[in-house]
C-alpha positions, 0 to 999 in steps of 0.5 A: 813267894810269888806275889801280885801285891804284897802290903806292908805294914801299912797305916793311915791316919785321918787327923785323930782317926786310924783307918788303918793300923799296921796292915799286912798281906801278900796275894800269890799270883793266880788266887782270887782275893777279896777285901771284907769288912764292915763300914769304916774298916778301912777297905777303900782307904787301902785300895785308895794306897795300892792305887796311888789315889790316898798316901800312907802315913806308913809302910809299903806296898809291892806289885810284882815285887817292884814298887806302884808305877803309873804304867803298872797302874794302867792294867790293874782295874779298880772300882773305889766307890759306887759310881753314882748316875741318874741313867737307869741301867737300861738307859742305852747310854749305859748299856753303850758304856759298859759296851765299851768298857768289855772291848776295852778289856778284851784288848788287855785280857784277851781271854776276857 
């Protein structure tokens, strides 16, 4: 298979706690792919290992079948938390921001 990201068996533990346990999966290149669950199931604290920000206590991850690399990491987009800010979305920072932020990836994905 042709895959984006292949999750390996991977397992995180907080102390006594397991975040996650032995979690597998492979995402085949041009699919669309979300992550679902409840509060607590472990969502951020996979994409927190696929990013490099949080190290598993086991398994391995893939992408495009090479090892993370901070320069893979560079072109792939990842939003971990909500951010949080006291500027209201019409506040013209804001707005001036996310400006930025679409020329920024237009730059990357010129189809953007």
């Amino acid at each position: 298979m042709n895959s984006v990201l292949s999750v390996n068996q991977l397992s995180k533990n907080y102390g006594s706690v397991r975040a996650l346990n032995n979690v597998s999966f492979d995402v085949p290149r041009g699919s669309v792919f979300g992550i679902l669950g409840p509060n607590g199931s472990g969502k951020t604290t996979l994409l927190g290992i696929i990013m490099d920000v949080l190290k598993a206590n086991h398994g391995s991850f893939l992408w495009f079948g090479q090892p993370g690399s901070a320069e893979q990491r560079k072109s792939i987009g990842t939003l971990l938390e909500t951010p949080t800010s006291t500027i209201t979305s019409a506040d013209k920072r804001t707005l001036k921001y996310q400006q930025q932020l679409k020329k920024r990836a237009k730059k990357i994905y010129p189809r953007y």
